[in-house]
C-alpha positions in Angstrom: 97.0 66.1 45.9 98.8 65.3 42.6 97.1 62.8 40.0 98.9 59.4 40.0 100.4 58.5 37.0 99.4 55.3 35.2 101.2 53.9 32.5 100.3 49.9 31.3 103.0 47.8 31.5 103.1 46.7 27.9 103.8 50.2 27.2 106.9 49.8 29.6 108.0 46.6 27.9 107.7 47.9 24.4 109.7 51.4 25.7 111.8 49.1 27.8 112.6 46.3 24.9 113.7 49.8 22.6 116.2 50.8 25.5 117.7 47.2 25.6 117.8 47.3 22.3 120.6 50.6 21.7 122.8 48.8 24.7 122.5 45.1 23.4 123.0 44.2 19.9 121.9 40.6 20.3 118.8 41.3 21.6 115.5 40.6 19.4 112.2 40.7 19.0 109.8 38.4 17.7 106.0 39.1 17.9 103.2 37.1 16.7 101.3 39.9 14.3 99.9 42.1 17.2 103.4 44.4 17.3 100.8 47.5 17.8 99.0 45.5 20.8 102.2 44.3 22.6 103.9 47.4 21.8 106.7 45.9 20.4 106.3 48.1 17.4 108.5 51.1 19.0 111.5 48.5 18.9 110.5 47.4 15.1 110.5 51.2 14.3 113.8 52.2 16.1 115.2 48.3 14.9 113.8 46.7 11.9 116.4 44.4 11.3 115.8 43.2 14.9 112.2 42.7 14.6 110.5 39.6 13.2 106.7 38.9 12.6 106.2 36.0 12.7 102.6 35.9 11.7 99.8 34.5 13.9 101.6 31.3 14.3 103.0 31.3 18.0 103.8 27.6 18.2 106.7 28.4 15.0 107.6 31.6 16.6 108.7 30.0 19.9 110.5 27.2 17.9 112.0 30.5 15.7 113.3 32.1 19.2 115.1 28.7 20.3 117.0 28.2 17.0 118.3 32.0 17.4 118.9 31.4 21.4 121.3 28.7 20.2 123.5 31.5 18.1 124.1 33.5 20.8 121.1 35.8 20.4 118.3 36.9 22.9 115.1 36.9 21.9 112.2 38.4 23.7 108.6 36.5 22.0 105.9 38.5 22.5 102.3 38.0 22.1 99.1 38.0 24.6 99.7 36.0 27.7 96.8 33.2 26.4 98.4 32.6 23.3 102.2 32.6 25.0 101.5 30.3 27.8 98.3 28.5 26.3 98.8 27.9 22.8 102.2 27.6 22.9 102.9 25.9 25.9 104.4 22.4 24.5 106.8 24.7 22.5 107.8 26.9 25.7 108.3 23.4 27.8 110.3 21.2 25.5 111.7 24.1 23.0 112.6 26.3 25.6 112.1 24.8 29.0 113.6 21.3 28.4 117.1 22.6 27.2 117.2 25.5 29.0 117.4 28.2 26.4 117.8 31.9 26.6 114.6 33.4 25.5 112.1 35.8 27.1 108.6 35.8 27.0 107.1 39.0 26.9 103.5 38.0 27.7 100.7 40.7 27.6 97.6 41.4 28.1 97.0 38.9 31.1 94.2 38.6 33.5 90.5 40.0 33.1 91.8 43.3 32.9 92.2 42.5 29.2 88.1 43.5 29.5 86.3 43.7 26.6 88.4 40.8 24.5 86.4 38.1 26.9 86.8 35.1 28.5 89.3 33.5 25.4 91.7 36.3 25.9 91.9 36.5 29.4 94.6 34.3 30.4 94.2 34.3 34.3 95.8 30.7 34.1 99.7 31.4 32.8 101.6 31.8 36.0 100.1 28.3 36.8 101.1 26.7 33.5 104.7 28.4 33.2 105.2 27.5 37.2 105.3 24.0 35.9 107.9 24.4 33.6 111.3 23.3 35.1 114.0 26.4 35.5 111.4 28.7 34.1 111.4 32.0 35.8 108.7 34.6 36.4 108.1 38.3 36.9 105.0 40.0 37.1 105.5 43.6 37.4 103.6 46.1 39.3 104.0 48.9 37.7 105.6 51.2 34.3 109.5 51.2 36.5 109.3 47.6 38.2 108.2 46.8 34.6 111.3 48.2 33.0 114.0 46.8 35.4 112.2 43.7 34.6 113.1 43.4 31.3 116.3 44.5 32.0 116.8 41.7 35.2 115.5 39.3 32.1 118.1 40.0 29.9 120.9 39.5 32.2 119.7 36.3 33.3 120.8 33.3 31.4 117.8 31.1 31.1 114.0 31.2 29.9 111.7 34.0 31.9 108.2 34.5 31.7 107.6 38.2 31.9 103.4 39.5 32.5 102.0 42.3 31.4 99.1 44.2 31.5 97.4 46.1 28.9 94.9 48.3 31.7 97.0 51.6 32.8 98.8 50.7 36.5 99.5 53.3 39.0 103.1 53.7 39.4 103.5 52.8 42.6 108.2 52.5 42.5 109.2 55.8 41.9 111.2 56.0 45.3 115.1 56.7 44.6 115.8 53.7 46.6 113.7 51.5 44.9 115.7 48.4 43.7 114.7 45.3 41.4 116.5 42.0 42.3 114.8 38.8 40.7 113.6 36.3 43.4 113.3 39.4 46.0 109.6 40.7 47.5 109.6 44.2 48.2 107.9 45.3 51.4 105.9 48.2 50.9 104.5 48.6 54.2 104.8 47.7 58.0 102.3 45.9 59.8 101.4 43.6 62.5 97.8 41.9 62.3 98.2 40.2 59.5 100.3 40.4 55.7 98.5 40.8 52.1 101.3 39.3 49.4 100.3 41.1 46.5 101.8 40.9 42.6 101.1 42.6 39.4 98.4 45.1 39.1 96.8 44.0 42.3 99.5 45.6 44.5 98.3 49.3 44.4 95.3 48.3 45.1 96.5 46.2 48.1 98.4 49.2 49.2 94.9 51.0 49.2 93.2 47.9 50.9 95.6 48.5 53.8 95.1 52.4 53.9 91.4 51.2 54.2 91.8 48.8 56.7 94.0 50.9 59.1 91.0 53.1 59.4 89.4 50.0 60.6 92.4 49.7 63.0 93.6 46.6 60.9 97.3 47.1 60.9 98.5 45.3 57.6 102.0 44.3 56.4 101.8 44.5 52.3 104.7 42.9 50.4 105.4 43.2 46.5 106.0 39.7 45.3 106.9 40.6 41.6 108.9 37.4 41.1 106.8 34.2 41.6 109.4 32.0 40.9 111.5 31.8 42.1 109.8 32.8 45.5 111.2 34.9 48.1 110.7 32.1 50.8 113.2 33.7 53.5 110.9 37.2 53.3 107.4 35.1 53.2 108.0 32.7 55.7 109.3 35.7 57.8 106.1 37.9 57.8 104.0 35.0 58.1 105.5 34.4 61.9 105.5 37.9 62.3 102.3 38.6 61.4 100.3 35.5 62.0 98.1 36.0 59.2 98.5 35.9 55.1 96.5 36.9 52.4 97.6 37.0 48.8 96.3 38.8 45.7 96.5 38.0 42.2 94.7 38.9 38.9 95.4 35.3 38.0 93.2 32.2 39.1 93.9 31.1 42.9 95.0 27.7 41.8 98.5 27.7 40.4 99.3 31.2 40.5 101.1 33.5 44.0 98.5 32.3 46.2 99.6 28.7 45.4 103.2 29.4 45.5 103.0 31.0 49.4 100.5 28.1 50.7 102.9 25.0 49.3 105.8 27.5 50.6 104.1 27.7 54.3 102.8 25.0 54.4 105.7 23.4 54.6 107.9 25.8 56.6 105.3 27.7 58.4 101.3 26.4 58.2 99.8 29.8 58.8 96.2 30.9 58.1 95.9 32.2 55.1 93.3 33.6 52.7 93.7 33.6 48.6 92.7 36.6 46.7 92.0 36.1 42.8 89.8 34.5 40.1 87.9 31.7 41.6 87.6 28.4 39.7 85.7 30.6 36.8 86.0 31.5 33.1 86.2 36.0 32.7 83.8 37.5 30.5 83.4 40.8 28.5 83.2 44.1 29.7 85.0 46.8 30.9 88.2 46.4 32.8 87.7 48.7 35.8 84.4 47.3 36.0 85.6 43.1 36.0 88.5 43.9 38.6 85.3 45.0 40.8 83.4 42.2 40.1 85.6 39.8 41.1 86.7 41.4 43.8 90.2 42.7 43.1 89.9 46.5 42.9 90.8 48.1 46.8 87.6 48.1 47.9 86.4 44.6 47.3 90.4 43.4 48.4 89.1 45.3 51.6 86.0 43.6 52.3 87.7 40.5 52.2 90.1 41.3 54.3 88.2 42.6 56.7 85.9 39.2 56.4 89.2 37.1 57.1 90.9 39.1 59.6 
């Protein structure tokens, strides 16, 4: 068997951001002094002109991206997801957010997977604070091609998005020929009928493992790809759920505010179904190696497994 190929999906945006770039002249690219970290530094080589460091001052960049979104350009910001959605959140919510403006976030290095950078660094809080935002749209990619149609959905939407990205290599997982990327649409990735795991971002090859695992259990398990969190696709959740009887989601992202918060408030008003959330717990990260954190707390297959099994 073939080696699966893993690419991290700030490597996609930064490859993705260059080929947006040679179709789109009003596209730009502001980054906060970590162009080499977000990988937006392939688009300042191939666009200089289109490229502006702003410095490590991510509050002025986001106020920088507004004033250009008001000219007709579209700026992608990019910086880690802690200083994007953390630092800078009054500027997203009432520079951005407030009136409405065209700009992208390109937020990476999210979650614990950011490893050895610690507990600061890893934002496992930023779908929870950008879900507050009115209008404000978010993707969280799976893998290197759900990464790239991202950026490329972003663009073509009028109106702020929040896109998340990892820095730890994903599997990628999309490379069917009829794979296709419509904001606000889950993907279903595999039939079951015990019981549905509602996976996004990096956790959803190892939820597609997690089911492998628990088939041999004879646990048959239903795994959708929930890449955009908001807006939710209701319609395809509340439709497993009843189909299914059973939910778990899973999320490198706390599970208050983030997916597993989304598909509770969603069911619980249009279909109360038992359900289990998969993610951070109500805890700070800490250093050490990626690989190693995602087993800690639970989110590589096998640990994804053994609560599953637990649940179901």
């Amino acid at each position: 068997m073939s080696e699966v190929k893993k690419i991290a999906t700030r490597e996609s945006y930064g490859n993705a951001l260059v080929a947006l770039g040679e179709k789109h002249d009003n596209v730009v690219v502001l980054d906060a002094d970590l162009a080499a970290a977000t990988k937006t530094g392939t688009f300042k080589k191939a666009f200089p002109d289109r490229h502006i460091d702003c410095g490590i001052a991510e509050c002025n960049m986001v106020g920088i991206a507004a004033g250009m979104a008001t000219t007709g350009k579209v700026p992608f910001v990019s910086t880690f997801a802690m200083f994007a959605a953390g630092r800078a959140f009054e500027q997203v919510r009432n520079s951005v957010g407030y009136p409405h403006l065209n700009v992208k976030i390109g937020a990476t290095h999210a979650g614990i997977s950011v490893g050895e950078d610690g507990a600061t660094h890893q934002c496992n809080e930023d779908i929870a604070l950008m879900r507050s935002i009115p209008g404000m749209v978010i993707v969280n990619p799976s893998d290197d091609i759900e990464a790239k149609a991202a950026v490329e959905a972003a663009y073509e939407h009028v109106g702020p998005v929040y896109l998340r990205f990892g820095r730890l290599a994903a599997p990628v997982i999309n490379s069917n020929p009829d794979y296709k990327f419509e904001l606000g649409k889950g993907v279903t990735l595999r039939e079951g009928k015990d019981l549905t795991i509602i996976a996004t971002g990096l956790c959803v090859s190892a939820s597609l493992e997690a089911a492998e695992k628990l088939a041999a259990e004879g646990i048959d398990a239903k795994v959708i790809n929930i890449h955009t969190i908001k807006p939710l696709d209701e319609e395809l959740v509340v439709a497993a759920a009843k189909e299914t009887g059973k939910v778990v989601t899973v999320e490198e992202h706390s599970i208050i505010g983030g997916l597993g918060s989304a598909v509770a408030e969603c069911l619980g008003e249009k279909a109360p179904t038992p359900m289990l959330r998969i993610g951070v717990k109500d805890v700070f990260g800490e250093s050490g190696p990626a690989v190693k954190l995602l087993e800690k707390y639970g989110l590589d297959a096998q640990g994804i497994y053994e609560s599953i099994k637990a649940f179901a």
